[in-house]
C-alpha positions in Angstrom: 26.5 -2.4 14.3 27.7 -6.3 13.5 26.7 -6.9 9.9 23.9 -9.1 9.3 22.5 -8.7 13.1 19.4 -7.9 14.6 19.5 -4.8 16.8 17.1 -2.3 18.5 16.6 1.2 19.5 16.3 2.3 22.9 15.2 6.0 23.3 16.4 7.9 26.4 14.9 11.1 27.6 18.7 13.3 27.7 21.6 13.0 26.9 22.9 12.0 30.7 20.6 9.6 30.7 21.5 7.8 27.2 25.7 8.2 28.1 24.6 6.6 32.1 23.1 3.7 30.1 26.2 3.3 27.6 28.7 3.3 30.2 26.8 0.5 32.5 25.6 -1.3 29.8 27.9 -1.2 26.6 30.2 -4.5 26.6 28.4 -6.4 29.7 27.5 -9.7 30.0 24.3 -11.3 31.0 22.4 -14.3 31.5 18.6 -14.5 30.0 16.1 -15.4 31.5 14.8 -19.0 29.9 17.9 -20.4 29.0 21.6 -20.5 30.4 23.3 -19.2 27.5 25.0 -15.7 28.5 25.2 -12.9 25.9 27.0 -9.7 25.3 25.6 -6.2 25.0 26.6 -3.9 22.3 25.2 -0.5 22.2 25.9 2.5 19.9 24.9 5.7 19.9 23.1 7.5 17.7 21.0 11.4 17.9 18.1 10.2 15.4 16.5 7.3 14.2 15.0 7.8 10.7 11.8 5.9 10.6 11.6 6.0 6.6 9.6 3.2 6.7 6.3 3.8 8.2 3.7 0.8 8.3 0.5 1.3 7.1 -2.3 2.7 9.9 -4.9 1.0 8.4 -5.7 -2.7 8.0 -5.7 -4.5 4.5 -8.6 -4.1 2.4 -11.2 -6.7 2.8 -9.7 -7.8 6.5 -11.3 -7.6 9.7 -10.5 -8.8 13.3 -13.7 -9.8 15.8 -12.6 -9.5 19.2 -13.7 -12.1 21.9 -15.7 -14.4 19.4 -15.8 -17.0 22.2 -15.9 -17.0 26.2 -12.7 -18.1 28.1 -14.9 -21.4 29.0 -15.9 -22.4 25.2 -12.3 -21.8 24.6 -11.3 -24.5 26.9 -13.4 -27.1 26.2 -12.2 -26.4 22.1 -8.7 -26.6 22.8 -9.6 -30.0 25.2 -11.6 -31.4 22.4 -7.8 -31.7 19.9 -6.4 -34.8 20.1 -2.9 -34.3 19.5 -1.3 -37.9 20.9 -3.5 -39.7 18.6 -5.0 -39.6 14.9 -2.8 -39.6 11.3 0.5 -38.3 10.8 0.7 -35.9 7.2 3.4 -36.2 5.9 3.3 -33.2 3.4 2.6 -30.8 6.6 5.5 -32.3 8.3 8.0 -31.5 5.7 6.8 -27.9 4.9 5.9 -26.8 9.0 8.8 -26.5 11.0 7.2 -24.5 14.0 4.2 -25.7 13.9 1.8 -29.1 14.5 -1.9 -29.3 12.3 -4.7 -31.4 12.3 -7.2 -31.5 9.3 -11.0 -32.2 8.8 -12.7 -32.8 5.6 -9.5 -32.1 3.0 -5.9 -32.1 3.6 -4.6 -28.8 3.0 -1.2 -28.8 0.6 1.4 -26.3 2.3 3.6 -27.3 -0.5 1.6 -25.8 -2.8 -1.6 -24.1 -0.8 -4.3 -26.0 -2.9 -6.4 -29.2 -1.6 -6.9 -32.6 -3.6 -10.5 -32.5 -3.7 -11.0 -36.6 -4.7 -9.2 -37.3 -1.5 -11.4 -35.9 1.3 -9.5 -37.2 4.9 -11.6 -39.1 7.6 -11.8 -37.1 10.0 5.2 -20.6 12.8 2.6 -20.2 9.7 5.1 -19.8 6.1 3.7 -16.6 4.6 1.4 -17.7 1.6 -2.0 -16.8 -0.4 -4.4 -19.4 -0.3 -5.0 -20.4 -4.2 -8.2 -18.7 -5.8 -9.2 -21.8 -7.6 -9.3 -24.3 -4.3 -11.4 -22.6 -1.8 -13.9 -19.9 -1.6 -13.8 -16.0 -0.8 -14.1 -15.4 2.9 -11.1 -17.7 4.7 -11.5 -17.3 8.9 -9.2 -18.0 12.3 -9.8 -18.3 15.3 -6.9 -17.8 17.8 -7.3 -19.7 21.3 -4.8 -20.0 24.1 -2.5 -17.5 23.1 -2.2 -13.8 20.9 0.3 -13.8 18.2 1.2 -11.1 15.6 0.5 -12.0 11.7 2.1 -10.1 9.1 0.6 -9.4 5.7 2.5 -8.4 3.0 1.9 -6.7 -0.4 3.3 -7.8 -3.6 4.5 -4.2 -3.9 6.8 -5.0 -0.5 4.6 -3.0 2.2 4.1 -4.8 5.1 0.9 -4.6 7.8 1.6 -6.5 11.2 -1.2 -7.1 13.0 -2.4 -8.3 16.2 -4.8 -10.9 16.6 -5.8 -11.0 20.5 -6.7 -14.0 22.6 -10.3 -15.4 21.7 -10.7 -13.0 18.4 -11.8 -14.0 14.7 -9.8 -13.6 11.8 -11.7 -13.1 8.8 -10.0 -12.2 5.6 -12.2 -11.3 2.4 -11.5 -9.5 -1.4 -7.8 -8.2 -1.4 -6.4 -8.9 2.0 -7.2 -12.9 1.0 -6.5 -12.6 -2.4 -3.6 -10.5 -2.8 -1.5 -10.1 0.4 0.4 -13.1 2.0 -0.1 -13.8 5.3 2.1 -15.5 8.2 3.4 -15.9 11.5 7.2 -15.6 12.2 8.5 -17.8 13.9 10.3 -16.3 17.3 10.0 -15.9 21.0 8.7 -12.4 21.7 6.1 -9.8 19.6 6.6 -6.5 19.0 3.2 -4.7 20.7 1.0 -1.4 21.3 1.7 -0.9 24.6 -0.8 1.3 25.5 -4.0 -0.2 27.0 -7.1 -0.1 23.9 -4.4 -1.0 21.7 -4.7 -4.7 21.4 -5.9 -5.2 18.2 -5.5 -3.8 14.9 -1.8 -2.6 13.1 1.1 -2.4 15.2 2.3 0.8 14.3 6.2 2.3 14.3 5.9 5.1 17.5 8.4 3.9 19.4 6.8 5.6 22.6 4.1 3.2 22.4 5.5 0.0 21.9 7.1 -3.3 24.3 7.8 -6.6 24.0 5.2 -9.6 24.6 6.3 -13.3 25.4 4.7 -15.6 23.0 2.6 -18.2 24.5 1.2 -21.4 22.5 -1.7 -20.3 20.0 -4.0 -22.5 18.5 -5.9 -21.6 15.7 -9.1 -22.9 14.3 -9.4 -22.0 10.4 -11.8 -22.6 8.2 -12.0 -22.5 4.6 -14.7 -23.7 1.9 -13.3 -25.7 -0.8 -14.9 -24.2 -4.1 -16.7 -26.4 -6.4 -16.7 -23.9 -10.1 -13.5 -21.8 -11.0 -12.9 -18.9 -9.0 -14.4 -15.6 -10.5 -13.1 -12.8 -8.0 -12.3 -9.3 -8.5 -8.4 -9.9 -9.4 -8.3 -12.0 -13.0 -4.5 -11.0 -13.0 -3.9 -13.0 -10.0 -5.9 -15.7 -10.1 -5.4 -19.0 -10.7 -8.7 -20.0 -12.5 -8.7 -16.9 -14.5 -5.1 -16.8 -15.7 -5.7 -19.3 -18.5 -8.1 -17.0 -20.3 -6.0 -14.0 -20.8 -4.2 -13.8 -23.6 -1.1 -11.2 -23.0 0.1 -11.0 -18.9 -0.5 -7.9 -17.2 2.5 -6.3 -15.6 3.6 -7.0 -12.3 3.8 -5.2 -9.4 7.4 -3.8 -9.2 9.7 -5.3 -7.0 12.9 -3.2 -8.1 13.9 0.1 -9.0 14.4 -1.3 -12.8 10.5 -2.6 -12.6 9.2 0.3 -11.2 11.0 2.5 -13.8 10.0 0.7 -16.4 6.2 0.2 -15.2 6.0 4.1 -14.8 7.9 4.3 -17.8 5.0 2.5 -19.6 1.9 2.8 -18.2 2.1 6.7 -16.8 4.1 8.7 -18.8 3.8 7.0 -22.3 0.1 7.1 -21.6 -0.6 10.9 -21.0 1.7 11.5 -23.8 -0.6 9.9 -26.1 -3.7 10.9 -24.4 -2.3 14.5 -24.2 -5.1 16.3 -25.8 -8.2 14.2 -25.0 -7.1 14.5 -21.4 -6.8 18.1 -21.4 -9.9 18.9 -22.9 -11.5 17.1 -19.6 -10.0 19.2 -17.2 -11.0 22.3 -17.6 -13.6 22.6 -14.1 -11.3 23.6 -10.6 -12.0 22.1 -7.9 -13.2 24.3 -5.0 -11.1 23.8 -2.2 -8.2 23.7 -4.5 -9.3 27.2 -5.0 -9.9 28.6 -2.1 -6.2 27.5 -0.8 -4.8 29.3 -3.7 -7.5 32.2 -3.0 -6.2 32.7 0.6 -2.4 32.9 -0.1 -0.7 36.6 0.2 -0.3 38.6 -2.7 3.0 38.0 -5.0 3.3 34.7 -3.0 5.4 32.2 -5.2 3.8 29.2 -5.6 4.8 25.6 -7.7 1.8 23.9 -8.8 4.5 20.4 -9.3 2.4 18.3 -11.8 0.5 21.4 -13.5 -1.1 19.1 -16.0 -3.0 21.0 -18.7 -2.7 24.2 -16.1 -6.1 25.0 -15.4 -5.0 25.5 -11.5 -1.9 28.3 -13.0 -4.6 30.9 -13.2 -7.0 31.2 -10.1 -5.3 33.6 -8.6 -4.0 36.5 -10.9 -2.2 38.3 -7.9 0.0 35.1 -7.0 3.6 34.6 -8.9 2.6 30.5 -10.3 5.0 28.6 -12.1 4.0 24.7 -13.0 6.4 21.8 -13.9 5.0 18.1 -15.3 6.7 15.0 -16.8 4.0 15.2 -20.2 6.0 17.1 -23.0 2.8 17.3 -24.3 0.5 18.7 -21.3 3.7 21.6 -21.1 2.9 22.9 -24.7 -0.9 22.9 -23.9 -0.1 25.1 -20.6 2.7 27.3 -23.2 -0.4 27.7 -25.6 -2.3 29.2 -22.8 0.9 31.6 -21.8 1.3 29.9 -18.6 4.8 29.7 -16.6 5.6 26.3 -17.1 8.6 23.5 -17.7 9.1 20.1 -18.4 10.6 18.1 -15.0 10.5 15.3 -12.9 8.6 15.2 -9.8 11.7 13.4 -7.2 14.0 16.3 -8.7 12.3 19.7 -9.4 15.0 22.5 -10.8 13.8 25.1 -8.1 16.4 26.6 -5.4 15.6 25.1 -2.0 13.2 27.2 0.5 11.5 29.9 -2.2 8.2 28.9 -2.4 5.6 30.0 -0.3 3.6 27.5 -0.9 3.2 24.1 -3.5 -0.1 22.3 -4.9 0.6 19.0 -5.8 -3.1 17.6 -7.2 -3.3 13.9 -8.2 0.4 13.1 -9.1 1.6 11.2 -6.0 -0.5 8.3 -6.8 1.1 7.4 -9.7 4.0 6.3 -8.0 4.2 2.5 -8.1 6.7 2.3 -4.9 6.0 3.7 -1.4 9.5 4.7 -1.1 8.6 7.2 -4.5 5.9 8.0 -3.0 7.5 9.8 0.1 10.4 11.1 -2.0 7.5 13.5 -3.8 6.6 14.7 -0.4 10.7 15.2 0.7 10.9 17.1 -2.6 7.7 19.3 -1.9 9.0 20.2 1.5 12.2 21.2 0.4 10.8 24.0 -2.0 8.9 25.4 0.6 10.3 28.6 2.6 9.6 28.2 6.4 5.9 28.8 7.2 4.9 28.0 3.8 2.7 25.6 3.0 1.6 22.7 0.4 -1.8 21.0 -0.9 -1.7 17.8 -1.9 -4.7 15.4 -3.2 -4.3 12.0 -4.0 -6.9 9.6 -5.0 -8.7 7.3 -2.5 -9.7 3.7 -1.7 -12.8 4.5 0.2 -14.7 5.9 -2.9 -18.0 6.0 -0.9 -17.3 8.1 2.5 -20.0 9.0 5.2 -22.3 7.1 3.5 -22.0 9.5 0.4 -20.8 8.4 -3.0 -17.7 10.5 -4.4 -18.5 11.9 -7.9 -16.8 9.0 -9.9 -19.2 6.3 -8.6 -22.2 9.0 -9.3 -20.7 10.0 -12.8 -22.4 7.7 -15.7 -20.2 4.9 -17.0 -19.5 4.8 -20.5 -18.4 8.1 -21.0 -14.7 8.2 -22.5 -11.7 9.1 -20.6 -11.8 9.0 -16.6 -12.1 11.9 -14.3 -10.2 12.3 -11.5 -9.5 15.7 -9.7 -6.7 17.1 -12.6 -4.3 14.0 -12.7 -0.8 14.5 -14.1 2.7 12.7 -15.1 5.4 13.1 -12.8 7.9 10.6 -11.6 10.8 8.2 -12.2 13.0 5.8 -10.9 14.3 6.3 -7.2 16.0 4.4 -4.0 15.2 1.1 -4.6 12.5 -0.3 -1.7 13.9 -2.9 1.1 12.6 -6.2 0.1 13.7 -8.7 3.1 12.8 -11.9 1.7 11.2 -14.6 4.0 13.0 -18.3 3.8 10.2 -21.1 2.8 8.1 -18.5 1.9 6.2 -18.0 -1.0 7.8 -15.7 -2.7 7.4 -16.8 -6.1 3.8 -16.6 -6.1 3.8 -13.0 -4.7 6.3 -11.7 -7.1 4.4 -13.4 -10.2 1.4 -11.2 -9.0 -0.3 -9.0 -11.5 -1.9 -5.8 -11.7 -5.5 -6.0 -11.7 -7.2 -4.0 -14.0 -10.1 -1.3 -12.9 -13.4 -1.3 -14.1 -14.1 2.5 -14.8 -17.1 3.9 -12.3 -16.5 1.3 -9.6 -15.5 0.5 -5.9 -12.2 -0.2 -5.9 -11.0 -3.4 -5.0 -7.0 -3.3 -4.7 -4.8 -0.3 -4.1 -2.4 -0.9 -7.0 -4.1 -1.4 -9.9 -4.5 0.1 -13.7 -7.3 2.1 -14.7 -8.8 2.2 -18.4 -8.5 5.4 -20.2 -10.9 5.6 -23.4 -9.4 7.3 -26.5 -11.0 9.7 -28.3 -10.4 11.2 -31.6 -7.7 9.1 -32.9 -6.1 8.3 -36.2 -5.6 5.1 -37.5 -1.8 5.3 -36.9 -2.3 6.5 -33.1 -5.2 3.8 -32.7 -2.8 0.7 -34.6 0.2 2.3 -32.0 -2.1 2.4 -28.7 -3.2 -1.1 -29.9 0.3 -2.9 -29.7 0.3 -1.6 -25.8 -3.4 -2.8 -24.8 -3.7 -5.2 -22.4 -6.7 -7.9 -22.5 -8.2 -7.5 -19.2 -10.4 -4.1 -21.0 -12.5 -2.7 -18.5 -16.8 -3.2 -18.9 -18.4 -0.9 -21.1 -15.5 0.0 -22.9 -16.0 1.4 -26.9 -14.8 -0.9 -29.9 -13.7 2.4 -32.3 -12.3 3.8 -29.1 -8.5 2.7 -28.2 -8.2 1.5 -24.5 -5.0 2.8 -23.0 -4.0 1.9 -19.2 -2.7 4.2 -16.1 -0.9 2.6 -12.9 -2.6 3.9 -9.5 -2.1 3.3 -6.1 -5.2 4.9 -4.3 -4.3 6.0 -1.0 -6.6 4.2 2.2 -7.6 6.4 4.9 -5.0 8.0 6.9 -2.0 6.6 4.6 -1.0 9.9 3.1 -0.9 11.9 6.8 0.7 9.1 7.8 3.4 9.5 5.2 3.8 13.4 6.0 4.3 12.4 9.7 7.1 11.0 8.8 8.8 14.2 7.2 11.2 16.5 9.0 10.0 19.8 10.2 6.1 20.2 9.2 3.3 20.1 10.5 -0.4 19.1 9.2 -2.4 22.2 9.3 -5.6 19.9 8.0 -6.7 16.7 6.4 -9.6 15.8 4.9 -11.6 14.1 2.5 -12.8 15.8 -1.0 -15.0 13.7 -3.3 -13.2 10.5 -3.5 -9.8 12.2 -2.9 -7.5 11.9 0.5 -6.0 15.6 1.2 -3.5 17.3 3.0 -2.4 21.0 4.0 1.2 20.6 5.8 2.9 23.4 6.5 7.1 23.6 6.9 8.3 24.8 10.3 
C-alpha cells in the first residue's frame, strides 16, 4: 500500500467473491457522501491479516462506564442550559484545543500543562493527557450528552484500550486508569464500533467480524473534577507529582524501546534471581496441584519442556515422563544439576529445541516478567512451536484480580513480613525482542507518559498497576552481597521491609482477567482446551492443532 497512508481490511467470504470486488472496485473513482471531493480506490490483496496486536478485553484498572446516568429529557434541558454565544473567551484553551470548544466553572483548567491555578478561581477532539496528581483529587467523572464517541487510553508501556462511551453514560475513572493511563479523543469523522447489538459499551475489541463504522455526531461532555487541597498521596509515588520530590534515586521507567526493555529486564529480572538464587530456591520446594495433575495425566515417555524450570521442583512429578528444563538463572541451573535433573541454561524467545518434539510444555510464572506485550506473545509463539501436533502446554501467569469470587488468593492470606515473596514457582527467562509499535500522538502528552515510573509493590497487597516492581527480602547474605545489592536498591522499599535484610526488586506485569487467553487467541493453530483461575494466578491449557 502508499507509504504513510491509512488503509483497511475488508474480509470476503471466497475467493470469487474477494477477486469480483477487486476487479469492480480496484482503481475507481467515487464521490463521498458529505463533501464533493472525489477519491480513488486502491485495493490489494492479501490471504491473511496478522492481528499481532490484540487490544486488551478488559477495561483499565480503576475505570468504569455507567450507562444511561440521565433520561433523554434531563439531557436536553443540560445541553440547553450552555451558553456558548456568550460568557469569557480562554485564551489558554484556545491555543491548546483545536477540535474542540470548553466552558469552565469554579477553576480554569490548564491544557497546557493539565494543572489549575488554585488563587484564581473563575466567575462562573480531547489531546491525550493525565490529569496531574497534585491538582485535583482521585475519582475524575464525564458525562457524555448528545452524542457517543470512542476514548482511547493508553499505557506508558504503549498498550492501548479504546473504549466506548455511549450516549447518556458516566465516565468515572479512579486508581490506575486516572493515574497512570492517558486518555483522549481523536479527532476524525467516523468510530470504529462493536457491531453487534449488547456491544455498546466497554473495549472495542480487534474481531473484525464484529465490527462497522459509526458517524460521529457532536458530544458534549460534563466533567468534573475536585481540586485537592494537601499533596496528593496515591498508590503510584513513582508517578506522581507531589510525591516525586521525596524520593531520592528515580525508579525506572516503563520501557518504551527494545534497548529499555532489555536493559530493564536486564536489571531487575535476571540480575535479581541471580543474586537471590539460593534464598529463592529454598522457597519453592511445595507443587502446586493442578500443575501436578497436568503433568500426572500426560502418556508415559511423553517429552515434555518445563521452559523456565526454576529451582526444578516441577522436573520430577512424574518419573515415567522424559522432562528436560531450561531457565535464564545460571544459578537456578546448577541448583536443578545438584538435584540430577535434565536441565540447560537458555532464553525463553529462543529455546535450542527442534521444532514439533514435545508433547507437551509447562511454562509456570515466567511470562510475566516480560516488560513488553510484544515479549510477552513471542513466549507463547516459542511454546507453540516446540509442541508436536495434539500436544499441549500449561502456562500460569500471575494475576491482577488477587481476590476472585470473593475469595482471597494465598498471597493476600499469607502473613506480611515474612522474607522473600511467594508466587507459584517464578523463574528468569527473557531478553530483548521486536521492538513494540509506538505511534506517537501530535500535541499529546507524551512526555509525561514516557517520564512515568514503575511503582513499587507493597508485598501482601491488592495490586494497584499491572507493571510494577515487587520487593524481594534477602536472606542470609554477606556483607559483600548486602554492600552489592545495596548499590541497586531503589528508595520506594516496600512496608514492613527488614533493616539487616537487603531489598532487591523484580519487574511484573500481572495479567487482568482474560488477557492471557486473549493473547493465545491470537496464535496460529491451537486451541484452548481450558482456562481458569488458581490462587491468584491466570491459567491456560492450549493445545496445538
Amino acid at each position: 500500500m502508499l507509504p504513510n497512508k491509512p488503509y483497511s481490511f475488508v474480509k470476503y467470504g471466497t475467493i470469487e467473491e474477494s477477486k469480483e470486488a477487486y476487479d469492480t472496485l480496484n482503481g475507481k473513482e467515487i464521490k463521498l457522501d458529505d463533501t464533493s471531493q472525489n477519491i480513488t480506490l486502491y485495493l490489494n490483496f492479501v490471504e491473511k491479516v496478522p492481528w499481532e496486536h490484540m487490544m486488551p478485553t478488559t477495561l483499565p484498572p480503576g475505570l468504569m462506564v455507567v450507562e444511561e446516568l440521565v433520561s433523554p429529557e434531563e439531557e436536553g434541558r443540560l445541553l440547553e442550559s450552555i451558553d456558548w454565544t456568550g460568557g469569557e473567551v480562554i485564551q489558554n484553551a484556545q491555543k491548546s484545543l483545536k477540535h474542540r470548544r470548553v466552558k469552565h466553572f469554579g477553576y480554569e483548567f490548564r491544557y497546557d500543562n493539565n494543572n489549575v491555578d488554585k488563587d484564581k478561581p473563575l466567575p462562573g477532539g480531547i489531546p491525550p493527557h493525565i490529569d496531574t496528581h497534585s491538582a485535583f483529587e482521585d475519582e475524575i467523572i464525564s458525562l457524555s450528552l448528545g452524542a457517543e464517541i470512542v476514548m482511547d487510553f493508553k499505557h506508558p508501556d504503549c498498550r492501548t484500550v479504546a473504549v466506548m462511551l455511549p450516549r447518556r453514560s458516566l465516565l468515572v475513572m479512579t486508581g490506575e486508569s486516572r493515574y497512570v493511563w492517558s486518555h483522549g479523543i481523536t479527532p476524525r469523522k467516523f468510530d470504529v464500533i462493536q457491531a453487534s447489538e449488547g456491544q455498546k459499551v466497554g473495549t472495542i475489541t480487534p474481531d473484525t467480524g464484529d465490527l462497522t463504522l459509526s458517524r460521529r455526531g457532536t458530544r458534549t461532555s460534563f466533567t468534573f473534577r475536585k481540586v485537592r487541597r494537601s499533596p496528593c498521596n496515591c498508590a503510584y509515588p513513582s508517578v506522581c507529582d507531589s510525591q516525586h520530590s521525596q524520593q531520592k534515586e528515580a525508579a525506572p521507567s516503563f520501557p518504551c524501546s527494545v534497548g529499555e526493555a532489555s536493559k530493564l529486564e536486564e536489571e531487575y529480572v535476571h540480575k535479581v534471581y541471580e543474586e537471590i538464587a539460593a534464598h529463592f530456591s529454598s522457597t519453592r520446594h511445595s507443587p502446586w496441584p493442578r500443575i501436578v495433575e497436568f503433568l500426572q495425566t500426560l502418556p508415559k515417555g511423553a517429552v515434555v519442556a518445563d521452559i523456565g524450570c526454576g529451582n526444578g521442583k516441577y522436573l520430577g512429578i512424574n518419573k515415567d515422563l522424559f522432562m528436560i528444563g531450561c531457565d535464564r538463572s545460571t544459578k537456578l541451573v546448577e541448583i536443578c544439576g545438584e538435584k540430577r535433573f535434565e536441565t540447560f541454561v537458555c532464553d525463553a524467545l529462543s529455546v535450542p529445541i527442534r521444532s514439533g518434539i514435545c508433547d507437551a510444555c509447562i511454562s509456570i510464572a515466567v511470562i510475566h516478567h516480560f516488560s513488553t506485550a510484544e515479549r510477552r506473545l513471542a513466549t507463547l509463539h516459542e511454546l507453540v512451536r516446540l509442541l508436536r501436533p495434539g500436544g499441549t502446554a500449561l502456562i500460569y501467569v500471575w494475576a491482577m484480580e488477587q481476590e476472585y469470587n470473593k475469595q482471597k488468593s494465598k498471597y493476600l492470606k499469607t502473613k506480611r513480613g515474612l522474607l522473600g515473596d511467594k508466587t507459584p514457582n517464578d523463574s528468569c527467562l527473557g531478553s530483548a525482542c521486536s521492538e513494540p509499535t509506538n505511534s506517537k500522538d501530535n500535541g499529546s502528552s507524551a512526555s509525561q507518559e514516557m517520564n512515568s515510573k514503575l511503582p513499587v509493590h507493597t508485598n501482601r497487597t491488592d495490586f494497584h498497576s499491572q507493571d510494577l516492581l515487587v520487593p524481594w527480602h534477602l536472606k542470609g547474605c554477606t556483607k559483600m552481597k548486602e554492600e552489592r545489592v545495596e548499590s541497586q536498591q531503589l528508595p520506594s522499599r516496600a512496608e514492613g521491609s527488614h533493616r539487616d535484610s537487603p531489598v532487591l526488586h523484580r519487574y511484573y506485569h500481572v495479567f487482568c482477567e482474560g488477557e492471557l487467553e486473549a493473547a493465545c487467541k491470537t496464535l496460529d493453530h491451537i486451541r484452548i482446551q481450558e482456562s481458569y483461575y488458581d490462587q491468584g494466578n491466570w491459567c491456560v491449557v492450549l493445545e496445538k492443532e
